[in-house]
C-alpha positions in Angstrom: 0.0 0.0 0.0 1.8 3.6 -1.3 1.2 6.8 0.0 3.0 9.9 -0.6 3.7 10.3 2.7 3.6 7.9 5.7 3.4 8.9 9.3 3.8 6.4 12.2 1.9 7.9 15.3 -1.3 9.3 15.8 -0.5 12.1 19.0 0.4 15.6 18.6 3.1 15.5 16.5 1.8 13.0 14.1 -1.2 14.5 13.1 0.2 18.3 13.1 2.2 16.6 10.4 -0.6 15.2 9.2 -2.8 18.4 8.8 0.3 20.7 6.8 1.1 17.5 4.7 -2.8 16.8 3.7 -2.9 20.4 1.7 -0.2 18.8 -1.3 -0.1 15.0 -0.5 -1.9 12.3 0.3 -0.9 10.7 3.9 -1.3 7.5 6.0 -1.3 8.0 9.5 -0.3 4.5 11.4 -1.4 3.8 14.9 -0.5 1.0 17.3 -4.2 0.2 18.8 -6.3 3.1 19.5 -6.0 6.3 17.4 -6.3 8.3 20.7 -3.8 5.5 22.3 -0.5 7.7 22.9 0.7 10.0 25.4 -0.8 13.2 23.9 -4.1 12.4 25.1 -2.7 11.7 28.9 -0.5 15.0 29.1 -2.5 17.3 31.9 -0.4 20.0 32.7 -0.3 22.6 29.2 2.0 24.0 26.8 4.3 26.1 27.4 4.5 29.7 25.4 5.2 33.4 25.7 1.8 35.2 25.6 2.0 37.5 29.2 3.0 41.5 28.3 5.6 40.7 30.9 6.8 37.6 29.7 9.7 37.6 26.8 11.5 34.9 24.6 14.9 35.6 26.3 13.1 34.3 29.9 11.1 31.3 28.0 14.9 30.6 26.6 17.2 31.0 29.6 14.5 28.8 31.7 14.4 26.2 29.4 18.6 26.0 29.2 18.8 26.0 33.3 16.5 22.8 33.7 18.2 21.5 30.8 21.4 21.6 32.4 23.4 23.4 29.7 23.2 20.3 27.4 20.3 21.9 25.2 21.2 23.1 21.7 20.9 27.2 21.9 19.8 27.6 18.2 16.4 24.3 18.7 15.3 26.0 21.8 15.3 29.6 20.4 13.5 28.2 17.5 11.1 26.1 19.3 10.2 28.7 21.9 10.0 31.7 19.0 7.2 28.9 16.9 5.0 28.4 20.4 2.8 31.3 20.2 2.2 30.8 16.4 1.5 26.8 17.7 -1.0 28.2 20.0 -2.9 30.2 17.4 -3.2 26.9 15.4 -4.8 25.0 18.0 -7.6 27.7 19.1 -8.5 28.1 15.5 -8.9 23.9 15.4 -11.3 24.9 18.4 -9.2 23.9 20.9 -11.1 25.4 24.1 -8.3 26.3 26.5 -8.9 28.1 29.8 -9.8 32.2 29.5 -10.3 35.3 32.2 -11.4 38.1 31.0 -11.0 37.7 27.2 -7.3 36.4 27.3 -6.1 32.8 27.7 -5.3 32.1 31.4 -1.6 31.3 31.9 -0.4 28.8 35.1 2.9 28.4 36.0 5.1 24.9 36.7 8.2 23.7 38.0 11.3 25.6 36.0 9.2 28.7 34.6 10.2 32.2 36.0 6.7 33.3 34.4 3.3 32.3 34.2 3.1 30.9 30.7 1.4 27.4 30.5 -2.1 27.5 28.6 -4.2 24.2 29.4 -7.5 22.9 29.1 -8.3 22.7 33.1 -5.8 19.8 33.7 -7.1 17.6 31.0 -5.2 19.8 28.1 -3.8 16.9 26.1 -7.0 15.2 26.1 -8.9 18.1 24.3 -5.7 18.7 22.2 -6.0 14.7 20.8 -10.0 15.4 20.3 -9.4 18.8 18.2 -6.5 17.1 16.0 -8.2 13.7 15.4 -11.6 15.5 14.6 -9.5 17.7 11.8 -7.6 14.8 10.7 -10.7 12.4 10.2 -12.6 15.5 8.3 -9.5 15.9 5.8 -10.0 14.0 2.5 -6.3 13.2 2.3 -5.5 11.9 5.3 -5.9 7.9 5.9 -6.5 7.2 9.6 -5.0 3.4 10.5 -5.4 2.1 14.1 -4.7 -1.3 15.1 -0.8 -1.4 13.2 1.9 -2.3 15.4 5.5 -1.2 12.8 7.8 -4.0 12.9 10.4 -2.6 11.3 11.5 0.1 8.5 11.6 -0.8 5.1 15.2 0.4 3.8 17.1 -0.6 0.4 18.0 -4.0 1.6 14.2 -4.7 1.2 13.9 -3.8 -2.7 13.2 -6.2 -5.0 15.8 -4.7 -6.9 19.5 -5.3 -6.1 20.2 -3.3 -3.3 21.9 0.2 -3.8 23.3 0.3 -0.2 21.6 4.2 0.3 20.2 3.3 3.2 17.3 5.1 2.1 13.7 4.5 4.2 10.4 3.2 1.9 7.9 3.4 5.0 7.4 0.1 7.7 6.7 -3.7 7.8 3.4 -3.2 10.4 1.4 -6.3 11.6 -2.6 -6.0 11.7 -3.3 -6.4 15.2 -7.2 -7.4 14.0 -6.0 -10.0 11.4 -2.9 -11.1 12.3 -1.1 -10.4 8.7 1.8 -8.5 8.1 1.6 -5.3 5.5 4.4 -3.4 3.7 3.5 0.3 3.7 5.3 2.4 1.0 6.1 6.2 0.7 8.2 9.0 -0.7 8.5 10.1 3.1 8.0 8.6 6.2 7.6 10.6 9.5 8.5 8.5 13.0 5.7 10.3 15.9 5.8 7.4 18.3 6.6 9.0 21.6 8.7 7.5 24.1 10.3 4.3 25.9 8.7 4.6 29.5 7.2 1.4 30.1 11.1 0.4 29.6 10.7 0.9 33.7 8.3 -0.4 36.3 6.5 2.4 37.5 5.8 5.1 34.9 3.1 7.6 33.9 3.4 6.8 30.0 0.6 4.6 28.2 0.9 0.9 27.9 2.3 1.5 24.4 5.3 3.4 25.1 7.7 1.0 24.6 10.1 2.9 22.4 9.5 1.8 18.8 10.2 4.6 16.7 13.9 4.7 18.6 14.5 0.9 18.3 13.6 0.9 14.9 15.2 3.7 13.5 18.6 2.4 15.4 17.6 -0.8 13.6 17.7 1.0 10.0 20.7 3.0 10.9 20.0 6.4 12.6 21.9 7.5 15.3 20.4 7.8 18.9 21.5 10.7 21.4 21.5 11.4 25.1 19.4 7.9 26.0 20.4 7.7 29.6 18.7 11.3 30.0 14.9 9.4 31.2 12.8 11.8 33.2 10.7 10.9 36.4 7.9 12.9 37.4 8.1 13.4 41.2 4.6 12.8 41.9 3.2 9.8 40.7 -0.4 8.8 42.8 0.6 6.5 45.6 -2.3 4.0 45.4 -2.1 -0.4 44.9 -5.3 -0.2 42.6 -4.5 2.5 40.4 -0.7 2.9 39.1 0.2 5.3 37.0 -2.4 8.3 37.8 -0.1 11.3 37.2 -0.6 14.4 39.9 0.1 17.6 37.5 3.0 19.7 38.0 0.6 22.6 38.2 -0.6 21.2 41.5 2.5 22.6 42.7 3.0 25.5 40.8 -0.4 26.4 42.4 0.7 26.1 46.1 0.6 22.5 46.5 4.0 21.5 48.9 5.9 18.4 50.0 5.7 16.9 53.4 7.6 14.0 54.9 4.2 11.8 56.4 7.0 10.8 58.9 8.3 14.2 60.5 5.1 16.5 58.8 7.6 18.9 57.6 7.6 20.4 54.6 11.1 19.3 53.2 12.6 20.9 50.1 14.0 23.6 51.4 16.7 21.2 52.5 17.4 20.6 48.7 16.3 23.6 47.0 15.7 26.8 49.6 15.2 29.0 47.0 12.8 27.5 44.5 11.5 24.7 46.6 8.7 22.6 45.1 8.8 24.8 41.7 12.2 23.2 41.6 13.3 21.5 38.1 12.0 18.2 37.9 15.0 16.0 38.2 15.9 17.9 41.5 12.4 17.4 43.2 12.2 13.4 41.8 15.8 13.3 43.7 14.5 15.0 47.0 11.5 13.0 47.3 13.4 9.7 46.2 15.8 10.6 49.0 13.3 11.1 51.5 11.9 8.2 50.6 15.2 6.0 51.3 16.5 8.0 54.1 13.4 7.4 56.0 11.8 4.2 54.9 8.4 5.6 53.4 6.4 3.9 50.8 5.6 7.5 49.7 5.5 11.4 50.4 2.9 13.8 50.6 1.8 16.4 48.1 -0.5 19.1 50.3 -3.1 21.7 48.8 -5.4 21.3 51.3 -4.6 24.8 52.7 -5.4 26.6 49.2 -9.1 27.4 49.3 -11.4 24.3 48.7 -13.0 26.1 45.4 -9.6 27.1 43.7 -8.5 23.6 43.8 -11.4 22.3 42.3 -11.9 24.8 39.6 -8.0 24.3 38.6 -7.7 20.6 39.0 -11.2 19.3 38.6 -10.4 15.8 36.6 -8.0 15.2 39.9 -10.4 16.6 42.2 -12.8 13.7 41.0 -10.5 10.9 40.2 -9.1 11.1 43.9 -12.6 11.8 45.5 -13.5 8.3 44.1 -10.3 7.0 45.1 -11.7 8.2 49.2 -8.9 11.2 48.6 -10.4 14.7 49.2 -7.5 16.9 48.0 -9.2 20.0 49.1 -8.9 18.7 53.0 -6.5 16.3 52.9 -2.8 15.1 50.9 -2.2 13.2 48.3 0.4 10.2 48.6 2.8 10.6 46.1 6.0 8.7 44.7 8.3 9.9 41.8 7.7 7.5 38.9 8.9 7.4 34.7 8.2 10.1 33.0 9.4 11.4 29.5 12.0 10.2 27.2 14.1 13.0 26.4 16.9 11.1 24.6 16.1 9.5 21.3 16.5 9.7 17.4 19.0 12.7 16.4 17.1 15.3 13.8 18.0 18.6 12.8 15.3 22.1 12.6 13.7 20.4 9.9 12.8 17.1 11.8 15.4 14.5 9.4 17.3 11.8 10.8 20.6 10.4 9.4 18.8 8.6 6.9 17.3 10.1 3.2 13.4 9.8 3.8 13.0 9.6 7.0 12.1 12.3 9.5 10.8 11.9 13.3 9.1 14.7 15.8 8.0 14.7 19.6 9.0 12.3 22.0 10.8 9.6 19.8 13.5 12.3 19.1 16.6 13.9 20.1 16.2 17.5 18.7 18.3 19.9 21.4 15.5 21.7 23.0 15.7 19.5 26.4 18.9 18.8 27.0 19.6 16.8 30.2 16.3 17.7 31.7 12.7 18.5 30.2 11.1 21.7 31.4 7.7 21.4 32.3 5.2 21.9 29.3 7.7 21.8 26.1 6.8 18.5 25.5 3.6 19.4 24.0 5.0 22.4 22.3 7.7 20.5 20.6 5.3 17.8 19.3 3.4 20.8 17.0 6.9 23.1 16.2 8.2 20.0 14.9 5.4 18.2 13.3 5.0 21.5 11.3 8.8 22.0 10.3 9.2 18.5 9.3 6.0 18.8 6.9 7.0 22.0 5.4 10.7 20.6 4.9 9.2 17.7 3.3 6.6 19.7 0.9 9.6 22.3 0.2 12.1 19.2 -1.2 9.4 17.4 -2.6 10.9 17.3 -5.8 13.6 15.4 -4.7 11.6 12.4 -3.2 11.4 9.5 -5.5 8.5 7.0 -5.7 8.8 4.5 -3.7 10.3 0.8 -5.4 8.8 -2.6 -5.6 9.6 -3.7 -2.1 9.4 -7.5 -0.9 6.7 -8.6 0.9 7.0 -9.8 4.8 8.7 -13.2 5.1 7.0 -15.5 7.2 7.9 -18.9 5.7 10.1 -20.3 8.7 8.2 -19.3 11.4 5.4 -20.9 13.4 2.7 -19.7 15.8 4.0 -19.4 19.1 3.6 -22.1 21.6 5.2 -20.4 25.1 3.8 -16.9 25.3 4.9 -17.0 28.8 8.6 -16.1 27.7 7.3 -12.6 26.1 5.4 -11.9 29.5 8.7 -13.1 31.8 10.9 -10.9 30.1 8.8 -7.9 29.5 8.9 -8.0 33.5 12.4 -8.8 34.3 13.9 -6.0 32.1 11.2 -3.2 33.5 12.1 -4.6 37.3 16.3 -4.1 36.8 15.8 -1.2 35.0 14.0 0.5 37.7 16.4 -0.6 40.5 19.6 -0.3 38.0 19.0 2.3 36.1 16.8 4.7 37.9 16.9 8.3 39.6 20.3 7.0 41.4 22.8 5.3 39.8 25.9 3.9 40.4 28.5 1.9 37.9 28.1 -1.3 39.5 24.1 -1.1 39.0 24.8 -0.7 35.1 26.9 -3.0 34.5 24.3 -5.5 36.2 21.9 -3.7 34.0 23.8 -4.4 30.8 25.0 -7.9 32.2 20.7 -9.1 31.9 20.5 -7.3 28.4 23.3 -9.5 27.4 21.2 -12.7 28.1 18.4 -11.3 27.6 18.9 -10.8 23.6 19.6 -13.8 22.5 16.6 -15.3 24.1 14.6 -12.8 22.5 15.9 -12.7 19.1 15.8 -16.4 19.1 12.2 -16.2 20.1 11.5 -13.7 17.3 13.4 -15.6 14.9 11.4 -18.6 15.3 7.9 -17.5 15.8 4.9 -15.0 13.7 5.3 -11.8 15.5 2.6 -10.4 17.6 1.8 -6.7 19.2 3.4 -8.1 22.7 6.6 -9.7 20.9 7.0 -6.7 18.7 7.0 -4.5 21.7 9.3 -6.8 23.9 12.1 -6.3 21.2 12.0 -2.9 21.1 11.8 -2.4 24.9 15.0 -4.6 25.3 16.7 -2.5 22.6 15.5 0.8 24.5 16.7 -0.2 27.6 20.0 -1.7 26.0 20.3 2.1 24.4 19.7 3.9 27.6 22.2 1.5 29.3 25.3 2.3 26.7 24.0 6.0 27.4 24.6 5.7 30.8 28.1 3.9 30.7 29.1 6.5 28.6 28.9 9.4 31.0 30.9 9.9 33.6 29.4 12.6 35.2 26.0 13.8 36.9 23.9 16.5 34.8 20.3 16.9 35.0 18.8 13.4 34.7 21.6 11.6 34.7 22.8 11.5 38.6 25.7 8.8 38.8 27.1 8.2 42.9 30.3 7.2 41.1 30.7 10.4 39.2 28.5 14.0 41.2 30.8 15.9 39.3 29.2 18.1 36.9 32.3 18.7 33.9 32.9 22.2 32.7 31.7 21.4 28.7 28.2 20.0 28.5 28.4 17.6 25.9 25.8 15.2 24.1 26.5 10.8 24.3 26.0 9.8 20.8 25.8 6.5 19.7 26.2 5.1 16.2 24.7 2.1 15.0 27.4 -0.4 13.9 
């Protein structure tokens, strides 16, 4: 099946792509499960932009680079952050129906802003982001929407039926039909990677069941080079709570007044690791203060306190919280929430330029799956969103601007599946999808040391030849498919992490606190 272009992911960066590309070419959006499935549709904080009289581009910059740790690119945060309001204007005209006083969007403020400058949808902003790009993407007559297509692989040269030319050039994906079970070859001039990140590479993280890092694994697969893995943001507060485990309390829950008690000593504590910003700290120093708080005093969690904010303002600001918690027996207006810091964001990945392209002709990638400077060793609250739409737009518009140089796509060869059988011991996908997110929690998680890596890299080891002797021997499936590109996520983040030998941002190593003079980015190149 050809296209002219093909997009793999159905969130915010995928179907901003989507929307430019649709006005010239005819697109295939590709979604593993549901079309609303990803993490766009879970984000509840906002978007970050400058839109306050008293805000300015310089501030939005310089507080992006300090959570960041210096490691950011200057020239992809100055062009992300000078695209948001322009992204902003793009959604309210697609009806998205973010918060307004008085005539004028109302701006919050998070963890890492000097400013208020976070628009949102209450605390349910992805959600109506998702709704307002999915409606505009189903109305458009050139865009195919696909759910239910879990990617396999790239299709590169080596798959024409033609000899091979060696370009290393990218013809679309191999994707199996979850509903029947077959195995399709789609084709284009351009193909566009929007498949978020590699969180449920951990045991406890906010990110859908889905994130298991495809678009990184397979791109590595094809060729691309991956940057600045090890750099895996946890949230700090994660719900406490054995029936539901991965409810995500909002960074704006803090940046409203909400603060941080030890349930032990019922003292507020991060002004013992951050006097002067306390819990509007970055995030990477918050997950660290509550994660030691933890340890030091043997807690199962800490506590994350509005209760002292009037009852109304909480649940006007946070009212999908507000009922989610009441029906959990939580009353956040009277009493606190348990919290405990848990996976958050991927921002490592796939290395692109301004444009969106990736070390190999034909293929581009945007959001969450990439690598594109603007985060650097630590995410700032809210830029996640905003760098889904800047670069879903810049890689569409590079794309329609070298059109002429795309050529159609060859005769590719179809999916193999003569010497394979169904499989008879799916207990083997299931044992390992668990052993590799339990030791890369404890090995490669908020703390780590050298000795807790190279225990992490020891189970990869073992654990790839068991897997690729599974996958070589039986049809692939959604969970298999996934279990191969977790174990090559985690094995990327690993090398990442051996690599460094210091502690910036994310990356806190006992073995190395030392924070070097040059911030500089851990590269890897596929063999």
């Amino acid at each position: 099946m050809s296209h002219d272009v093909l997009i793999i992911g159905s969130g915010a960066a995928g179907l901003t792509a989507a929307l430019v590309l649709a006005e010239k070419c005819r697109v295939l959006v590709l979604a593993k499960g549901a079309l609303d499935g990803g993490s766009t549709a879970w984000a509840q904080g906002g978007i970050a932009a400058v839109l306050d009289e008293g805000d300015t581009f310089e501030d939005h910059i310089r507080d992006t680079m300090i959570a960041g740790s210096g490691l950011n690119r200057h020239e992809t945060v100055e062009f992300v952050i000078e695209h948001a309001p322009e992204a902003i204007r793009r959604l309210v005209d697609l009806g998205v129906p973010f918060n307004a006083e008085a005539g004028a969007l109302h701006l919050t403020r998070e963890g890492g802003h000097s400013h208020r400058r976070i628009v949102h949808v209450d605390d349910a902003t992805g959600a109506a982001v998702q709704k307002a790009l999915l409606q505009a993407a189903r109305e458009h007559p050139n865009i195919t929407l696909l759910p239910g297509r879990a990617c396999i692989d790239l299709i590169t040269g080596r798959h024409e039926q033609a000899r091979y030319s060696g370009s290393g050039r990218v013809w679309g994906v191999y994707a199996l039909d979850e509903a029947s079970g077959t195995v399709e070859a789609h084709t284009a001039r351009a193909t566009i990677l929007a498949t978020g990140g590699a969180g449920r590479v951990y045991q406890f993280s906010t990110a859908p069941r889905g994130a298991t890092g495809d678009g990184i694994a397979m791109a590595w697969r094809a060729g691309a080079r991956v940057s600045n893995m090890e750099m895996m943001q946890f949230h700090p507060t994660c719900l406490y709570h054995l029936e539901v485990k991965n409810f995500l309390i909002t960074e704006a829950v803090r940046g409203e007044g909400g603060r941080l008690i030890n349930p032990r000593t019922g003292k507020r504590f991060m002004e013992f690791y951050d006097a002067e910003r306390l819990e509007l700290a970055p995030r990477d120093i918050v997950a660290r203060a509550i994660d030691s708080e933890i340890k030091r005093f043997g807690l199962d969690f800490v506590h994350l306190d509005i209760s002292h904010m009037p009852a109304g303002f909480v649940r006007s600001h946070f009212p999908n919280i507000y009922e989610k918690l009441l029906g959990l027996g939580i009353d956040m207006t009277k009493q606190p929430i348990p919290v405990v810091p848990a996976q958050h964001y991927t921002c490592g990945g796939i290395l692109i330029d301004l444009a969106g392209r990736t070390d190999l002709p034909g293929l581009y990638a945007a959001g969450e799956c990439t690598e594109s400077g603007l985060h650097g060793a630590n995410r700032l609250a809210s830029n996640s969103l905003l760098e889904c739409f800047v670069f879903g737009d810049a890689a569409a518009r590079d794309i329609l601007a070298r059109w002429d140089s795309f050529d159609a796509p060859p005769a590719v060869r179809p999916w193999d599946e003569s010497r394979v059988t169904d499989s008879d011991e799916e207990v083997v996908i299931k044992q390992n999808w668990t052993e590799i997110r339990r030791f890369m929690w404890n090995y490669v998680g908020i703390v780590r040391t050298d000795k807790r890596l190279e225990r992490a890299a020891h189970r990869i080891k073992m654990l790839e030849g068991e897997v690729n002797d599974y996958y070589g021997h039986f049809r692939v499936s959604t969970d298999l498919i996934e279990l191969r590109n977790l174990l090559q996520s985690a094995d990327l983040i690993v090398q990442s992490a051996r690599a460094r030998h210091e502690s910036r941002g994310l990356h806190y190593n006992l073995d190395y606190p030392q924070t070097d003079d040059a911030a500089r980015d851990t590269v890897l190149t596929p063999r």
